[in-house]
N, C-alpha and C positions, 0 to 999 in steps of 0.2 A: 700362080700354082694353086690346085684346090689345097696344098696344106697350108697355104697361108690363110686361109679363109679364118673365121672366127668359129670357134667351137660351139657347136650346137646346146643349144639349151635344154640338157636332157630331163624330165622328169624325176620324181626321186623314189620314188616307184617303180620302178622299172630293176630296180637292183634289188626287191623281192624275187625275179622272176630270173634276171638274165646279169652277167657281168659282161662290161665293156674289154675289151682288149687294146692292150697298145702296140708301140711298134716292135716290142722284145720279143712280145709273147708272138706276133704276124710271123716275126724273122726265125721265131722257131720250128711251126710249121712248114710241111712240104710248098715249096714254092706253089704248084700249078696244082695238088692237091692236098688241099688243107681236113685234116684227119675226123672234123666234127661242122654238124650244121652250123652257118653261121647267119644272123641276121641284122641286117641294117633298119636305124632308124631314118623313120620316113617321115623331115619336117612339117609336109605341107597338112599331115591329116596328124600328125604327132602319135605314130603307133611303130611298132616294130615289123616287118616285112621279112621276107625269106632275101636272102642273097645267095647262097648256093648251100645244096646237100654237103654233108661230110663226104670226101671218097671221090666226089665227081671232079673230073679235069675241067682246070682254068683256061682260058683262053688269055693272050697277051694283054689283050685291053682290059678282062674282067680283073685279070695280077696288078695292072694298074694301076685301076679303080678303086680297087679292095685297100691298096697300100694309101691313096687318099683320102678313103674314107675312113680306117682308122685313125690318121692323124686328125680326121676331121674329129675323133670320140662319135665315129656314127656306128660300128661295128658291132657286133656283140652276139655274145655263146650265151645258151638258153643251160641256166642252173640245172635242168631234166637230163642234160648230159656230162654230169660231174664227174660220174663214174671215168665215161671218155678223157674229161679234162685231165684227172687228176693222174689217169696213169701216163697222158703224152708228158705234164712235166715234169712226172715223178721223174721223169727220164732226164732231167735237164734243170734238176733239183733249184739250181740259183734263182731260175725262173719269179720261184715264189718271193726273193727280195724284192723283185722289183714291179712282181701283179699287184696292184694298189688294191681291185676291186674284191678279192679273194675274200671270205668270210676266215674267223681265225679256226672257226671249227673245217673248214676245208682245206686249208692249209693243212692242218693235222691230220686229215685223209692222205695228204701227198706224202708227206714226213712218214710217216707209217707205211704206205706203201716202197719208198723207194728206198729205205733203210732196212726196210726187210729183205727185200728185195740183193741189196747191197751184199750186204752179212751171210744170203746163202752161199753169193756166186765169193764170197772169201773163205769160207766154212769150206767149201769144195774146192777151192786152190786159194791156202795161205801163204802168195805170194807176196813180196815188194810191190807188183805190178799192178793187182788186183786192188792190194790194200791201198794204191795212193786212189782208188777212184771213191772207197769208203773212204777214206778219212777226206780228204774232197767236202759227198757229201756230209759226213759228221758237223764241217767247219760252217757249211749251210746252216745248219741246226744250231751252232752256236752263236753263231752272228744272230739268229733271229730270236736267240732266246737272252744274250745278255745282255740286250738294251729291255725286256722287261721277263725278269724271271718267272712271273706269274704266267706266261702262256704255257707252260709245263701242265699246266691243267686238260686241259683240250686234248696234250698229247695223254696224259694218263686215264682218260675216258677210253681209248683207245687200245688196250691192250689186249692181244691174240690170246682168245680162248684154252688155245687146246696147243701141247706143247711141241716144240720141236727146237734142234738147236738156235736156229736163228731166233723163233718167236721167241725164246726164253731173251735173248740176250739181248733182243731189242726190251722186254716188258719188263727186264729189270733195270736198263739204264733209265727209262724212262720214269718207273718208280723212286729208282736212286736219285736221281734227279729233281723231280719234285718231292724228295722227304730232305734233300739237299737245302733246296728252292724256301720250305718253311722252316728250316734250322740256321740256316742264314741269309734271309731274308731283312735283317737288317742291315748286312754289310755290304749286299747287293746294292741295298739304297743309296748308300752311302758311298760307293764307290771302289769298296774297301779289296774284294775278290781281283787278282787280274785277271785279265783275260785269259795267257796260256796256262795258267792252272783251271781255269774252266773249261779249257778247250781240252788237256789233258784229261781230269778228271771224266769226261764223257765219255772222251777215245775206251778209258781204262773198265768204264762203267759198261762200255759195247761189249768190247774184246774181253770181257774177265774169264768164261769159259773157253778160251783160245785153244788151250790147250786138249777140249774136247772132239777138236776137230780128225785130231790123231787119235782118239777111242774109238774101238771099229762100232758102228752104227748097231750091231746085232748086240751089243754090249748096253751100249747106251738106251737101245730101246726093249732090251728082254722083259720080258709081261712075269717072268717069276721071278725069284730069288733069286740074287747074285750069288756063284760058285767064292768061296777065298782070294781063286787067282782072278777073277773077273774083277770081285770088289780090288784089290789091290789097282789092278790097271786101269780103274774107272778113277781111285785116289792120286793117281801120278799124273791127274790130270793139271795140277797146279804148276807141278814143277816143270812140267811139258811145257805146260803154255811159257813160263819165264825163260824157257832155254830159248824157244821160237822168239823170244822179242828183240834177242840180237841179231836175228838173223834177219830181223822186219827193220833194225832201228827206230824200235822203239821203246830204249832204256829211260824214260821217264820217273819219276818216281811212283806220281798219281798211278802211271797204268800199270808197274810193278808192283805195288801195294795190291791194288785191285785183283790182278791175277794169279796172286802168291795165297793174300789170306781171307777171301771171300769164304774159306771153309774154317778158320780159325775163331775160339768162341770165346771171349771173356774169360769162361770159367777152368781155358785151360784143353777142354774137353771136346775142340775139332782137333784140324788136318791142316798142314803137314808136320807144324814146327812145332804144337802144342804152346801157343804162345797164351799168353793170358795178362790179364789187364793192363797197364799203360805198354803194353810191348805190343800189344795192337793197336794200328793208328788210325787215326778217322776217318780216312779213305777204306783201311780195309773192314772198319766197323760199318760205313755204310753200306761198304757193295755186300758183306754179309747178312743184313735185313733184309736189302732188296733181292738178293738172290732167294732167300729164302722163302722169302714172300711171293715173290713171283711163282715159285717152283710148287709152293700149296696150291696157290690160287688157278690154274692149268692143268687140265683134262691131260692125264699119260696114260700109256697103255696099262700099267700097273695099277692106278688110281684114279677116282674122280677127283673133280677140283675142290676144293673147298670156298665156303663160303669167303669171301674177306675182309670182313668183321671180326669172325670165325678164328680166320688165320693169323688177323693183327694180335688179337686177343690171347692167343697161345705165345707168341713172341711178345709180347708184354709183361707174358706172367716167367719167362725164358730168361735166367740171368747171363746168360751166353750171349745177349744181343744187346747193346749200347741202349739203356731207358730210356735215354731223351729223346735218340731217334726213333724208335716203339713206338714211343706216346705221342709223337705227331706223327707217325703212319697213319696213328688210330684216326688223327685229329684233320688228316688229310680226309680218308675215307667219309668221315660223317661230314665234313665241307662240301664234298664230291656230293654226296646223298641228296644233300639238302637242295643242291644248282641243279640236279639233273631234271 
């Protein structure tokens, strides 16, 4: 059989330009039409050659070939069609555990596209049915982030400009997460975090404005001033989402915290319960920075973004928001600055 053959001696150069594929990523694609160009390496002059267009039909013996010469490691997608790559496995999220050749900054293209992606289509039916295909993907995202908490970077380069439900809730767990990622950062190391509280605190870190999904959209997005009875039913947005979590099973603690007092501030002086210092818990003092944070930094019909420097710098000087976490928001941001 040609898979038995010995693997070709690829260049190492060649993964500036194009990743290989194996047999996960072949079996994802349409059998007889595979969705992107794809090109085989050509031993005898050692270069890359065409193997078929994106879109064109396989013939039986080209389906063949193709699945022999991936195992051979002779295959391979040209980097120039990421775009393409990244949305086929956004579709099919697990994918990227097991594409070795992926860069971690493209990886974080996929992660971003198919958790936004996720979050609308739940946002628009907060079902049981819906949600187990987000939390699904969410477990993706967990698995690849807590064998090393530092890839949280790459995803927080990434965060959607300009606001709408989803993108908020994706650019603050994302945030939440990496001001997480350098506040316990040593207990990651150490082994110290489990895993389903990591896996929960995410869920809780997505879904915190759950309960926004019941705020009618004309509410949510009005370009003027909230009426009394608008702001009222935009503030019942917390207790909305905790009643929805029974109905989802998902009475967690982490993602209870998250959706009860992301509006709650230190000083006594949010929403709903007026809780104030150790009666707000770490979880709900994180997703409160990052909500907040996020919600500065994104373009809304009401507002421009602010800068986020800007924004970290106003919640640092903010007694209503946990110091320690502030001051690595801050310490996140100028680390970001500096790698970019």
């Amino acid at each position: 059989m040609a898979g038995d053959k010995k693997k070709a001696d690829i260049p190492d150069a060649l993964d500036e330009e194009y990743y290989q594929i194996n047999l996960d990523i072949l079996e994802s694609f349409s059998k007889y039409r595979p969705p992107l160009n794809l090109f085989r390496f050509q031993e005898d002059v050692a270069r890359i050659v065409p193997f078929c267009r994106g879109g064109d039909r396989l013939s039986n013996e080209q389906v063949e070939a193709l699945a022999q010469q991936v195992e051979q490691g002779l295959i391979f997608v040209s980097r120039e069609d990421h775009p393409i790559y990244v949305k086929h496995i956004s579709y099919q999220l697990d994918l990227v555990l097991v594409d070795k050749n992926l860069h971690e900054t493209e990886i974080a293209d996929i992660f971003t596209q198919a958790l936004t992606r996720r979050l609308g289509e739940f946002y628009e039916q907060p079902v049981p049915m819906v949600l187990a295909k987000l939390w699904t993907d969410v477990l993706v995202l967990t698995e690849y982030l807590y064998h090393d908490i530092h890839r949280i970077r790459a995803l927080a380069r990434r965060l959607h400009p300009v606001h709408s439900l989803e993108n908020h809730s994706f650019n603050s767990a994302i945030m939440g997460l990496a001001i997480h990622a350098k506040t316990k950062a040593a207990h990651y190391e150490a082994g110290d975090i489990k895993r389903k509280v990591f896996d929960h605190l995410t869920v809780g870190l997505f879904l915190h404005d759950l309960g926004m999904s019941k705020v009618p959209a004309f509410i949510r997005e009005k370009d003027k001033p909230l009426t009394p009875d608008e702001r009222a039913k935009l503030q019942r947005h917390t207790q909305t989402g905790y009643e929805m979590l029974s109905k989802l099973d998902l009475r967690f603690p982490e993602v209870e915290e998250c959706v009860t007092d992301h509006h709650e501030r230190l000083t006594g002086a949010g929403y709903p319960q007026k809780k104030q210092g150790v009666a707000l818990g770490d979880m709900g003092r994180l997703c409160a920075l990052a909500d907040s944070f996020c919600a500065m930094t994104s373009k809304r019909v009401y507002a421009e973004a602010q800068e986020p420097m800007k924004a970290a710098a106003i919640l640092v000087q903010d007694p209503g928001y946990d110091a320690e976490l502030s001051r690595n928001l801050q310490a996140l941001l100028v680390a970001y600055g500096k790698h970019k």
